[in-house]
DOSEMAR-25667 format. One line per field, with one value per residue (C-alpha): residue number from 1; x, y, z. Coordinates in nm, 4 decimals, m for minus. Layout:
N
k = NUM / ... .
c1 = X / ... .
c2 = Y / ... .
c3 = Z / ... .
***
This chain:
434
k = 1 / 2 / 3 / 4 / 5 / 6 / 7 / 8 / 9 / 10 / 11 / 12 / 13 / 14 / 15 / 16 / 17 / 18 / 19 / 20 / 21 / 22 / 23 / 24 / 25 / 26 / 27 / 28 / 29 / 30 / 31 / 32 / 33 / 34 / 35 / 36 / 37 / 38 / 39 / 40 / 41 / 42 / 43 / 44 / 45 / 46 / 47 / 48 / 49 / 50 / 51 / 52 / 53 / 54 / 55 / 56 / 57 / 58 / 59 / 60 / 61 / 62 / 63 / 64 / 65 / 66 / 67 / 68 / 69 / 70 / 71 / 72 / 73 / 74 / 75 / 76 / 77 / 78 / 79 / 80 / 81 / 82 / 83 / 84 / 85 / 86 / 87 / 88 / 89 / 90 / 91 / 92 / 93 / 94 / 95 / 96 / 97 / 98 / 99 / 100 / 101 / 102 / 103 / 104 / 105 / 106 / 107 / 108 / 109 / 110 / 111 / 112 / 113 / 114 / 115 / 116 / 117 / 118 / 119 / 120 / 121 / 122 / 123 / 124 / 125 / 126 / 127 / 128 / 129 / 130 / 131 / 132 / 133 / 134 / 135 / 136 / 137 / 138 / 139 / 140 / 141 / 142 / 143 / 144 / 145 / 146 / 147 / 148 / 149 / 150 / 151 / 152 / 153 / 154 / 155 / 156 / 157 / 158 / 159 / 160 / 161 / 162 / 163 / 164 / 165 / 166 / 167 / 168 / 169 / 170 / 171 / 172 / 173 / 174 / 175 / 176 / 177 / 178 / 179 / 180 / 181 / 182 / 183 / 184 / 185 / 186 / 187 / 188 / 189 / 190 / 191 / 192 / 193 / 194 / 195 / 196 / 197 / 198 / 199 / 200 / 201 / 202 / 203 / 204 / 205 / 206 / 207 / 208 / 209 / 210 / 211 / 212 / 213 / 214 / 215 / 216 / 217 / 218 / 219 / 220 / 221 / 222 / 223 / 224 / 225 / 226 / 227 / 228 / 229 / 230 / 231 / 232 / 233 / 234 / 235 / 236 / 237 / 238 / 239 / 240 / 241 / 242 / 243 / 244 / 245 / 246 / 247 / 248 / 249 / 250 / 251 / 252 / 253 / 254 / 255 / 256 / 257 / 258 / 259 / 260 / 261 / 262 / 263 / 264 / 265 / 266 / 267 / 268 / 269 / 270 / 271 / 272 / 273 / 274 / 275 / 276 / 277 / 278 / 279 / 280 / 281 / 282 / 283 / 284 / 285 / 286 / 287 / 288 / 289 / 290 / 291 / 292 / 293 / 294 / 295 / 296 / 297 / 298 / 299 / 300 / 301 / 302 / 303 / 304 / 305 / 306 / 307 / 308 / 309 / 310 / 311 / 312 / 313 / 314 / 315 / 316 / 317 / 318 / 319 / 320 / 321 / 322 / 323 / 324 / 325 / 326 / 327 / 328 / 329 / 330 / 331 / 332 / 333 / 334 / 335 / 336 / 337 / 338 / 339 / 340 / 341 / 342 / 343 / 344 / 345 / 346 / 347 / 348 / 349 / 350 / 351 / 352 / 353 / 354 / 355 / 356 / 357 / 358 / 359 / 360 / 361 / 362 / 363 / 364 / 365 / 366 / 367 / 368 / 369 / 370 / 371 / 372 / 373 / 374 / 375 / 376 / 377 / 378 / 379 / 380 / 381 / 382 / 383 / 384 / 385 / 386 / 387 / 388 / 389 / 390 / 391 / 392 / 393 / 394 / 395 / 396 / 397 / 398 / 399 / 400 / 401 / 402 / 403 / 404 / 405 / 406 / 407 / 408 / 409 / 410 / 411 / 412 / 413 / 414 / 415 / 416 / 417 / 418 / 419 / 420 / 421 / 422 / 423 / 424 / 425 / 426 / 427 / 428 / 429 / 430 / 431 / 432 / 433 / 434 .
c1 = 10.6460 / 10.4233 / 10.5588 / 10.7149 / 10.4722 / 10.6378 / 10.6667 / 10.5001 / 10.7183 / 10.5087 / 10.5068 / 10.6452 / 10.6328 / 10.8754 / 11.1085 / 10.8643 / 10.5435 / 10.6779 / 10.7995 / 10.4451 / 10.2909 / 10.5449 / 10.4818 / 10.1061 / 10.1446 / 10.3572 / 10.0891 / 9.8409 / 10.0349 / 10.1043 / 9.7307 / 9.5966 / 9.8716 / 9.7380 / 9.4305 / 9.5517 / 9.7650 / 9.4212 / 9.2195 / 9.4876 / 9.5194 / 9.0896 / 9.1253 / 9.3681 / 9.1481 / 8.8469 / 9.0709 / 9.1430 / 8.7883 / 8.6997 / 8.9279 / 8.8453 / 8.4592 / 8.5330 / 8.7375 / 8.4681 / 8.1965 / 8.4456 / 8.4886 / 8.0974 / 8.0546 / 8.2469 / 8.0313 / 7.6882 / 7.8408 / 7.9890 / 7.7606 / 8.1057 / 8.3542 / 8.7064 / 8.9976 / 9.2730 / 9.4930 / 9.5580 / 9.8349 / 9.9126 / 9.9442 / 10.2392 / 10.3254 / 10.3571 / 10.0166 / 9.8308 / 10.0027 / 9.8557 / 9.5445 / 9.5251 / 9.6214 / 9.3620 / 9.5382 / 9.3206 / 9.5431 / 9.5932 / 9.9535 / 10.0307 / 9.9476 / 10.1867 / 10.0072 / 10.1848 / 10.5220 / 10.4880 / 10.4278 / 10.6730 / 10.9807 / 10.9262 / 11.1376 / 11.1188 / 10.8906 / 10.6935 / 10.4040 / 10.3828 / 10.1972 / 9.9602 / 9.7814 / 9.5752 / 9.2450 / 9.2710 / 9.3766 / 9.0090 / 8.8826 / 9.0167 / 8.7269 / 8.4924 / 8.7537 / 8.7745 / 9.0919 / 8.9118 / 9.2387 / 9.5025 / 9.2661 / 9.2582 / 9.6129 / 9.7431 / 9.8065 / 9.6708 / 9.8041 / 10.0717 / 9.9381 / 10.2802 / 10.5906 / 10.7420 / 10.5042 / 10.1779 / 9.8902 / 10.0907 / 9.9730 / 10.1722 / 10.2964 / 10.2514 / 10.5961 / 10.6133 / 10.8221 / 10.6361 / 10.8810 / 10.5934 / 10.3050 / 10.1550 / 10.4099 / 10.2753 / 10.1156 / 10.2342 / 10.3844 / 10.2252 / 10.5194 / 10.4775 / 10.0875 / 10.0948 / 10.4171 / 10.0925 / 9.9813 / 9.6252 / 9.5683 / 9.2218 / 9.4635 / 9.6662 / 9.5777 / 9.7150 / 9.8374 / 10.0397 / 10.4110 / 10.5739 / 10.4126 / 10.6928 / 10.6022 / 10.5119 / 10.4679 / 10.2095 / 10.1060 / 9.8789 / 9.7599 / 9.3926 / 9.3715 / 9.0905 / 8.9104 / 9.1127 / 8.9241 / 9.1653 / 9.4481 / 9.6986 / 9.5153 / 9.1649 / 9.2971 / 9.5966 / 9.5150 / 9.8381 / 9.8517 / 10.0270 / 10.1658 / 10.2983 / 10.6366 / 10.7406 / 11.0721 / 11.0595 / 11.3411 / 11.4948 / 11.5038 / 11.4547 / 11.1917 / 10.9533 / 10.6376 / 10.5585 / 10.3955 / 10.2181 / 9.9304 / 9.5527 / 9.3434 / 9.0008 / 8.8092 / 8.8590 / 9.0986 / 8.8212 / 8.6847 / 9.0559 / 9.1455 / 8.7839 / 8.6163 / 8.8850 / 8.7386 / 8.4053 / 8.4720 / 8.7153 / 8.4957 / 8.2668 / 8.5348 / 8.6384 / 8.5401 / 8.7959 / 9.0549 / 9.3659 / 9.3118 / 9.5102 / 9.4321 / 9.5712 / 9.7204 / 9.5539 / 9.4283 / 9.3405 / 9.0694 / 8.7785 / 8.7205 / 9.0498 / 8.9411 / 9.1218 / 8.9161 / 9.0499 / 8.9444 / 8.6537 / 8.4963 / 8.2309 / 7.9295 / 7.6910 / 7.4644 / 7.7086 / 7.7387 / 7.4755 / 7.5446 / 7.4719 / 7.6855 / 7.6529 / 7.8119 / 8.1409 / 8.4450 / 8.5727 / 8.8779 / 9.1428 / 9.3815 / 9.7791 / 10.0745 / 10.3354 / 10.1827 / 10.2126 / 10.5028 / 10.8589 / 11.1109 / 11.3652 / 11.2767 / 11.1472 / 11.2176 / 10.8350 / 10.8185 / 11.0265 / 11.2891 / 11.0259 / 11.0076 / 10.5569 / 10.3359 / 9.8903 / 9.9445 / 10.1355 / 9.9056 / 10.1044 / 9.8628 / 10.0523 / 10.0520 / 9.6650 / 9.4642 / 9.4281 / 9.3700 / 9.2369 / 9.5433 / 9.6057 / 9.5954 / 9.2080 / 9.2850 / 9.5121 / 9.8578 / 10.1598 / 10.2085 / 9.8278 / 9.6810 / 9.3657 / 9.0894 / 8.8537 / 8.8234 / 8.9410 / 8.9278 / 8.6938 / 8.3959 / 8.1430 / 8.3569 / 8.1568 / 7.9020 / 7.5408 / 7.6979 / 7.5820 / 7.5070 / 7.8877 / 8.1476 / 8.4550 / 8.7367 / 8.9809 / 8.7811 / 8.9000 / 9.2717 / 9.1452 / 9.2403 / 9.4411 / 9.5732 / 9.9462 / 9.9868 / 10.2112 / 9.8693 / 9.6737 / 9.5023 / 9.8438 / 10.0927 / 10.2717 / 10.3603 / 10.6833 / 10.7561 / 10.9229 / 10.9281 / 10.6350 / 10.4583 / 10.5530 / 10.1939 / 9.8786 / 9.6558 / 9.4822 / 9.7833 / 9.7346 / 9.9177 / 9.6035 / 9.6417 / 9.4081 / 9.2755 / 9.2531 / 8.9756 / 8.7391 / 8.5478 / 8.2378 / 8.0263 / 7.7420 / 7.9843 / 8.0134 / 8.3570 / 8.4310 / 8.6561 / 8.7797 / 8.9509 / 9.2354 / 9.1129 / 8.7812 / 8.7037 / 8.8695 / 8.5128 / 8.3381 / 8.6298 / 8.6371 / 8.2566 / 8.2723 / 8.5656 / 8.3512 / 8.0673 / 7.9024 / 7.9943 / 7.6219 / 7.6938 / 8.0404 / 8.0298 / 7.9336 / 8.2966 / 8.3492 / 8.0271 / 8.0259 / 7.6539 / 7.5734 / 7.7476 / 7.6005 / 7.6279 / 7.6408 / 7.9839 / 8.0977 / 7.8923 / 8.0016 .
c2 = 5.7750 / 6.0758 / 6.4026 / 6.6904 / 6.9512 / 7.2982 / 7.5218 / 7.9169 / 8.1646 / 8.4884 / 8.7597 / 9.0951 / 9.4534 / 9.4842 / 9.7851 / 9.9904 / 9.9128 / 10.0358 / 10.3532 / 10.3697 / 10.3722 / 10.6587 / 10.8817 / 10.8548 / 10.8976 / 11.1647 / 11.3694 / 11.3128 / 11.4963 / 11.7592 / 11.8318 / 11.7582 / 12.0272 / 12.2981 / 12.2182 / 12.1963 / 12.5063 / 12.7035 / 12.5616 / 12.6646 / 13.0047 / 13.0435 / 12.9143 / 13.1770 / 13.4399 / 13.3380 / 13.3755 / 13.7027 / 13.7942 / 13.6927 / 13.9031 / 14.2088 / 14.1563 / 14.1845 / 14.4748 / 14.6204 / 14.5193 / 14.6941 / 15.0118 / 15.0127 / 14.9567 / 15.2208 / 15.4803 / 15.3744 / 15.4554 / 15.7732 / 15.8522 / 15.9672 / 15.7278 / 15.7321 / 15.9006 / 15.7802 / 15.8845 / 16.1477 / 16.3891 / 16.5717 / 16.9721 / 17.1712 / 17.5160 / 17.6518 / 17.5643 / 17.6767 / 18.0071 / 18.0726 / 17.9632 / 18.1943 / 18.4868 / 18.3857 / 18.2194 / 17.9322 / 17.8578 / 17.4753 / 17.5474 / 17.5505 / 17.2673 / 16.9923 / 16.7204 / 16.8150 / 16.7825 / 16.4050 / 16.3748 / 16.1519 / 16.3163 / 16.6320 / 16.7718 / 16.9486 / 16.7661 / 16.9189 / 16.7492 / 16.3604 / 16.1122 / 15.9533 / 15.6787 / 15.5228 / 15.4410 / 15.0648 / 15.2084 / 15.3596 / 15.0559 / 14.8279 / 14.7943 / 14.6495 / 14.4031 / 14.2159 / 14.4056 / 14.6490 / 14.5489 / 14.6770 / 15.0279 / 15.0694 / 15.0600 / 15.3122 / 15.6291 / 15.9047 / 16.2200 / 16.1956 / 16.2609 / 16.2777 / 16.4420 / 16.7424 / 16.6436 / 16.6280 / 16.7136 / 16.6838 / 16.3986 / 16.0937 / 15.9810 / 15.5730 / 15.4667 / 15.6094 / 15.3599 / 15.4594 / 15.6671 / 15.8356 / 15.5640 / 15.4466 / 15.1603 / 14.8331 / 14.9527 / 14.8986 / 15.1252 / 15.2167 / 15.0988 / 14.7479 / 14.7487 / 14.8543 / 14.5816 / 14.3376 / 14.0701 / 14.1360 / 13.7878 / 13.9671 / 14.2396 / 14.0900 / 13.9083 / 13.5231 / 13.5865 / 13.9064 / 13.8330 / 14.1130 / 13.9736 / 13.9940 / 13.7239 / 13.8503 / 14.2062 / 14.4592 / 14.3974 / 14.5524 / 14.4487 / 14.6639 / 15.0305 / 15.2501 / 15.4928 / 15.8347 / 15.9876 / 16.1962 / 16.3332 / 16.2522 / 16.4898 / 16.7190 / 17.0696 / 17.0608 / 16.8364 / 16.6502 / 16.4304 / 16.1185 / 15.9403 / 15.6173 / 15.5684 / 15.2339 / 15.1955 / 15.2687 / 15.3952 / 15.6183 / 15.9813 / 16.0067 / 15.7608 / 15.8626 / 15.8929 / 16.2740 / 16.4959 / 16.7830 / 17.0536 / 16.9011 / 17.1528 / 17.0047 / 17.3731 / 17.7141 / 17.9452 / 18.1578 / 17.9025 / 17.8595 / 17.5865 / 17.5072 / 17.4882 / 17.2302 / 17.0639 / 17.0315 / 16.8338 / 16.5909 / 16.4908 / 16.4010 / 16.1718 / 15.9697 / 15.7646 / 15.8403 / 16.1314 / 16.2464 / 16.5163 / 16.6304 / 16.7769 / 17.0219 / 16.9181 / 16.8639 / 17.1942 / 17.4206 / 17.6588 / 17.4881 / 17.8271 / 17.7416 / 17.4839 / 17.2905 / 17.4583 / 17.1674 / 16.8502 / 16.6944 / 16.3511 / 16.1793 / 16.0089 / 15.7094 / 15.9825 / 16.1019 / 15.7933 / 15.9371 / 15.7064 / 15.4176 / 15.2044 / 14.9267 / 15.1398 / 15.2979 / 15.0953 / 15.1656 / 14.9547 / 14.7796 / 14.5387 / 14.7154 / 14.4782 / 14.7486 / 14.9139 / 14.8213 / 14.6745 / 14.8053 / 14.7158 / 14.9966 / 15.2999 / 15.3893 / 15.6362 / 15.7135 / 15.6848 / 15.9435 / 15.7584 / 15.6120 / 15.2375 / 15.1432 / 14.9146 / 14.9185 / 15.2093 / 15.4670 / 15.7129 / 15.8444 / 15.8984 / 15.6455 / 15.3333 / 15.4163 / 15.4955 / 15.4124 / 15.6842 / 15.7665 / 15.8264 / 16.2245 / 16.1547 / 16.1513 / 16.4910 / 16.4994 / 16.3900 / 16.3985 / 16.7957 / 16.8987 / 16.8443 / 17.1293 / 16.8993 / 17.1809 / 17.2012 / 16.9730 / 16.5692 / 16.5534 / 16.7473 / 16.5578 / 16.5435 / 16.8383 / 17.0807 / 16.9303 / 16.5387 / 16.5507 / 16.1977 / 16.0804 / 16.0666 / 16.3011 / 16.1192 / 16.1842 / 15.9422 / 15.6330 / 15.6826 / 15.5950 / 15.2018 / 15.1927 / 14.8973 / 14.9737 / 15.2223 / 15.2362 / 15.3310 / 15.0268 / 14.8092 / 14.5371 / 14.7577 / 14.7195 / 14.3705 / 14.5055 / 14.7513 / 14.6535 / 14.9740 / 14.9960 / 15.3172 / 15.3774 / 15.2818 / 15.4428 / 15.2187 / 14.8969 / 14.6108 / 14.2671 / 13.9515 / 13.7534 / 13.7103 / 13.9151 / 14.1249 / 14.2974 / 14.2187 / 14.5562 / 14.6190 / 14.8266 / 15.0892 / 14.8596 / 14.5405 / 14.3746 / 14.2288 / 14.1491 / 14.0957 / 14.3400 / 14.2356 / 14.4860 / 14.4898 / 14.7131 / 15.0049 / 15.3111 / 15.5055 / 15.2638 / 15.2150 / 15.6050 / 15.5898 / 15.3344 / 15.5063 / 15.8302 / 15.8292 / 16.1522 / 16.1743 / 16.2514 / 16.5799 / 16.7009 / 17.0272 / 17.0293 / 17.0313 / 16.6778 / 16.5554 / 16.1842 / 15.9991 / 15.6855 / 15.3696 / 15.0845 / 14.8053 / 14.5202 / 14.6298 / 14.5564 / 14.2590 / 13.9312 .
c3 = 2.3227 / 2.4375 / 2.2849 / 2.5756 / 2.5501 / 2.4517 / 2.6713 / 2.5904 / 2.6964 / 2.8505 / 2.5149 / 2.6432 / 2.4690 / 2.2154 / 2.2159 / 1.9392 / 2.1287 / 2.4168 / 2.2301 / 2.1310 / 2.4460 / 2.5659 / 2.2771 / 2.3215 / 2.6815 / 2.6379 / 2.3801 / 2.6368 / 2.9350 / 2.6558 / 2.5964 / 2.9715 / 3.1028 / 2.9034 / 3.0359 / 3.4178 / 3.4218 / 3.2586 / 3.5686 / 3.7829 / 3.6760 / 3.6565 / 4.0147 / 4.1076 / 3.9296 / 4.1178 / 4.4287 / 4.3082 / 4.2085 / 4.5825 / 4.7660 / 4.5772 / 4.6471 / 5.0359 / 5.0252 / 4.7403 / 5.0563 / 5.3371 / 5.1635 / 5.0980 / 5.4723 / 5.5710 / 5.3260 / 5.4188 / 5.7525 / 5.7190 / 5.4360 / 5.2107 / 5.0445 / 5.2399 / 5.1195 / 4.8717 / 5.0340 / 5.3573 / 5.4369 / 5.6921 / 5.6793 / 5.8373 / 5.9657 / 5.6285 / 5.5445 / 5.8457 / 5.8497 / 5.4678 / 5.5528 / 5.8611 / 5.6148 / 5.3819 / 5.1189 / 5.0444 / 4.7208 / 4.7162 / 4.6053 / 4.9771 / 5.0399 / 5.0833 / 4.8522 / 4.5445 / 4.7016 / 4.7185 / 4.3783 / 4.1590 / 4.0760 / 4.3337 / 4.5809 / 4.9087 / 5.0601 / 5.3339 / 5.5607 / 5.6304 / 5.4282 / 5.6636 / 5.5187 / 5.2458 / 5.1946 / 5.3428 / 5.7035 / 5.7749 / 5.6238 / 5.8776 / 6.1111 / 5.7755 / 5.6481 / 5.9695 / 6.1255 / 6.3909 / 6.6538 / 6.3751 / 6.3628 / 6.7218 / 6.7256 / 6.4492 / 6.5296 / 6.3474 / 6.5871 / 6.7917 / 7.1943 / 7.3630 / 7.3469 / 7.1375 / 6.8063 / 7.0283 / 6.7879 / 6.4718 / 6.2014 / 6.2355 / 5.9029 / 5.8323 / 5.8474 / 6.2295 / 6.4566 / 6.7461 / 6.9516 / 7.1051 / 7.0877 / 7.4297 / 7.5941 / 7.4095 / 7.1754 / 6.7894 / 6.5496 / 6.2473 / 6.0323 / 6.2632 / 6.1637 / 5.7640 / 5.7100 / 5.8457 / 5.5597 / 5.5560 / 5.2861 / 5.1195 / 4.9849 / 4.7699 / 4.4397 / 4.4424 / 4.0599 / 4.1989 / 4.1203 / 4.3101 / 4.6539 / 4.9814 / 5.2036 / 5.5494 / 5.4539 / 5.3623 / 5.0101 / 4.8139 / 4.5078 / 4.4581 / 4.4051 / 4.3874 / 4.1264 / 4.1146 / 3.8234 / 3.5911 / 3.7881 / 4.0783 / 4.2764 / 4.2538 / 4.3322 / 4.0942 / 3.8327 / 3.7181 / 3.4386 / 3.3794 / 3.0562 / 3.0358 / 2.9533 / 2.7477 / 3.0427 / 3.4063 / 3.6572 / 3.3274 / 3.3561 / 2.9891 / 2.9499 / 3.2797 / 3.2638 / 3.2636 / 3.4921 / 3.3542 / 3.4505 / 3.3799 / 3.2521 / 3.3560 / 3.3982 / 3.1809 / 3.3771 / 3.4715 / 3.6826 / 3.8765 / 4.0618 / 4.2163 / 3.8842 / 3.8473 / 4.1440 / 4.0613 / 3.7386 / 3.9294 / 4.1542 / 3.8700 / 3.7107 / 4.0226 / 4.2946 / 4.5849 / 4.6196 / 4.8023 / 5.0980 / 5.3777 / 5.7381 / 6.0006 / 6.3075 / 6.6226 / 6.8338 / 6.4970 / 6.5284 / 6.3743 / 6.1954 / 5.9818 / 5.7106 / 5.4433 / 5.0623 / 4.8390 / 4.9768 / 4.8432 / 4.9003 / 4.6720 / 4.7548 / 4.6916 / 4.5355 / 4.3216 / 4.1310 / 3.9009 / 3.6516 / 3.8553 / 4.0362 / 3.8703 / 3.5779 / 3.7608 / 3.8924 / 4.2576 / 4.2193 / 4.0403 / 4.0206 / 4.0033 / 4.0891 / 4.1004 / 4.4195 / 4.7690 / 4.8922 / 4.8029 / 5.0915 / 4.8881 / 4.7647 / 4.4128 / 4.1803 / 4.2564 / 4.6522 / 4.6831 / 4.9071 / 5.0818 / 5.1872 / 5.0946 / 5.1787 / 5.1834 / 5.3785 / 5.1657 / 5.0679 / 4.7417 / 4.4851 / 4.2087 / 4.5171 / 4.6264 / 4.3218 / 3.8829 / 3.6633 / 3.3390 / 3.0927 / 3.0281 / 2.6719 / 2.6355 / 2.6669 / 2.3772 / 2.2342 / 2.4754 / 2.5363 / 2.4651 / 2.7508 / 2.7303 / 2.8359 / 2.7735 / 2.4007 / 2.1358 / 2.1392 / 2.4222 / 2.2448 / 2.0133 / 1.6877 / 1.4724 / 1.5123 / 1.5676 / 1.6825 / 2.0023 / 2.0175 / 1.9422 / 2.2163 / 2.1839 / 1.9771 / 2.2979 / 2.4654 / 2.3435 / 2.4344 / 2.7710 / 2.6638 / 2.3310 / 2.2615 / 2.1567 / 2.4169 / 2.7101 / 2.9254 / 2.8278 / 3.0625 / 3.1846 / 2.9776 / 3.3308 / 3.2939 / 3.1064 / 3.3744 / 3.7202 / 3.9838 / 4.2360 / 4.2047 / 3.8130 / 3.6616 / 3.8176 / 3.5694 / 3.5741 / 3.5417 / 3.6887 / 3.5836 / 3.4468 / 3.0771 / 2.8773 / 3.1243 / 3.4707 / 3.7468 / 3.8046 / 4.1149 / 4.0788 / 4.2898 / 4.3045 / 4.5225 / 4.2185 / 4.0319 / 3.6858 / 3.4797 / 3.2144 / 2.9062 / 2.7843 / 2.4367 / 2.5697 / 2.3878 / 2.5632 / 2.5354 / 2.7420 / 2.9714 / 3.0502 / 3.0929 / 3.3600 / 3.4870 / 3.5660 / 3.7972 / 3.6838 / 3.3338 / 3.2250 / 3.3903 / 3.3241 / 3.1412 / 2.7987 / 2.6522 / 2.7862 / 2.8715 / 2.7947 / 2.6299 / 2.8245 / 2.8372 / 2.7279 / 2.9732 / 2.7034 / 2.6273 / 2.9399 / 3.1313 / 3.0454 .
***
């Protein structure tokens, strides 16, 4: 009798194997997602990086054009001012600039715009720039500035407001890693070199404060004294403009007698970067600028976007503590100067608070803070570091951890020829350069 053959069943994964396969699966999605989520972000960075370049490019554009670099920020003058300049009194104390800094009241003038609205034409957006309105040409305001959140009561029928045109989303001007972003509105996410102070003709300081939107935890305002007292307000002047790139002005209304001028504005230019361009930043990264659909303790209950021209939204600064600890803020003598008698080839001690790791000023300290307008330094949400434009077009990226000595020296374009109590030695470009 011939034997049944047996039958073989099909073998299947046991219950362990198949544990087995899950956990090793499982380890592998742990260590490949590090991986993604690091391309992701360099992608994003590169983004970043790319954007910055063109508005680096536009802003170049518009100073081989005009042969100056455009303003921070522009404001527009009112009665007050014109009537002490027609006296004589050229004091920048009437002007209305300082009355739109942080925390001030009794404002007086209009803010007009920032630095991206006369850039317009070199980033692609000449239509948006034909459109704003600078002066108003109709009406009871005819020949007075018109300030950037103007709803166009008086514009030209069709045309667009300028609060319609700076709530635009212009994509090169925002950073894809920015996390305060407003979809469909005008963010901002790159400011540009301010030097030392909030403005040139009275220097104010700024220290970072570890909390935002408390009054007893604000960053402070206080007089920067950049020039001995002799040399009054102008002398402070002349050493701003050799610490920054772009500045905040203001001009008269329409119709002024062209004998009347404005003393304090100043603008820099390509041959000021003495230095070397490929040595001095132009621009940052700053997520807590541009848009803010309410207002912020430091907008002065005023609604922003890449058009507000209020110093802390438009520009970074170099921390007033290179100057000395909180409440010392005498630029003149002190930390700044080589650090004895006969050193003259070491860097004043006050120079490295410019990035001090620890402090509330360091470069992305304001990832712990939340209000737009509350840190006028570099701050970007990359991890370890902020993306840097530079005089020369190009962009690279910064780690926080870089010595506040070199960081001030790329900061300043003419810091080879500051006066002698600050004068800073030359940067070495290895410190910097990836």
């Amino acid at each position: 009798m011939t034997p049944r053959p047996r039958l073989v069943r099909p073998r299947g994964f046991t219950l362990i194997e198949l544990l087995v396969v899950i956990s090793i699966i499982g380890i592998l999605v742990g260590l490949l997602l590090p991986a993604v989520n690091s391309a992701r972000e360099a992608g994003r960075r590169t983004q970043c990086q790319s954007n910055m370049r063109n508005i680096v490019l536009a802003v170049l554009g518009y100073t081989n054009n005009q042969n100056v670099f455009p303003p921070a920020g522009e404001f527009g003058e009112d009665a007050t001012t014109l009537t002490a300049l027609t006296s004589g009194n050229t004091l920048p104390t009437g002007s209305v600039v300082p009355t739109w800094f942080p925390n001030q009241t009794s404002q007086r003038g209009v803010p007009m715009y920032s630095w991206v609205v006369p850039t317009l034409p070199y980033m692609d957006n000449q239509e948006l720039y034909n459109q704003w309105t600078f002066f108003y040409s109709t009406g009871s305001n005819a020949g007075s500035p018109a300030p950037y959140f103007d709803t166009g009561a008086f514009n030209i029928a069709g045309q667009a407001s300028n609060l319609k045109i700076a709530d635009t989303a212009i994509g090169i001007l925002r950073c894809p890693d920015d996390n305060t972003i407003q979809i469909n509105q005008g963010n901002l996410s790159y400011v540009v070199n301010g030097g030392m102070a909030l403005w040139q003709a009275l220097p104010v300081g700024w220290i970072g404060g570890q909390l935002d939107g408390s009054p007893t935890t604000t960053p402070i305002n206080s007089p920067l004294v950049l020039a001995p007292t002799a040399m009054g307000w102008a002398g402070s002047v002349g050493v701003m403009v050799k610490t920054g790139v772009m500045f905040t002005e203001s001009t008269l209304p329409q119709g002024v007698p062209s004998s009347i001028r404005i003393p304090w504005n100043v603008r820099s230019t390509l041959n000021g970067i003495v230095d070397g361009p490929s040595s001095t930043f132009m621009m940052s990264e700053n997520t807590l600028t541009g848009v803010s659909a309410t207002p912020t303790p430091y907008s002065n209950g005023l609604t922003t976007n890449w058009a507000t021209p209020l110093p802390t939204f438009t520009s970074f600064f170099m921390p007033s503590s290179v100057c000395g600890v909180p409440n010392s803020y005498n630029c003149t003598s002190g930390m700044l100067t080589p650090s004895a008698p006969g050193q003259g080839d070491i860097d004043g001690l006050g120079w490295a608070f410019a990035n001090k790791v620890g402090t509330f000023t360091n470069i992305n300290f304001g990832q712990n803070l939340t209000f737009e307008g509350s840190f006028p330094f570099s701050n970007s949400a990359h991890p370890g570091g902020c993306n840097m434009g530079f005089c020369d077009g190009a962009v690279r990226f910064i780690r926080n951890t870089i010595d506040g000595t070199v960081y001030s020296k790329i900061i300043t374009p003419a810091g080879s020829k500051l006066p002698i109590y600050m004068k800073q030695l030359p940067v070495e470009q290895d410190a910097f350069v990836n």
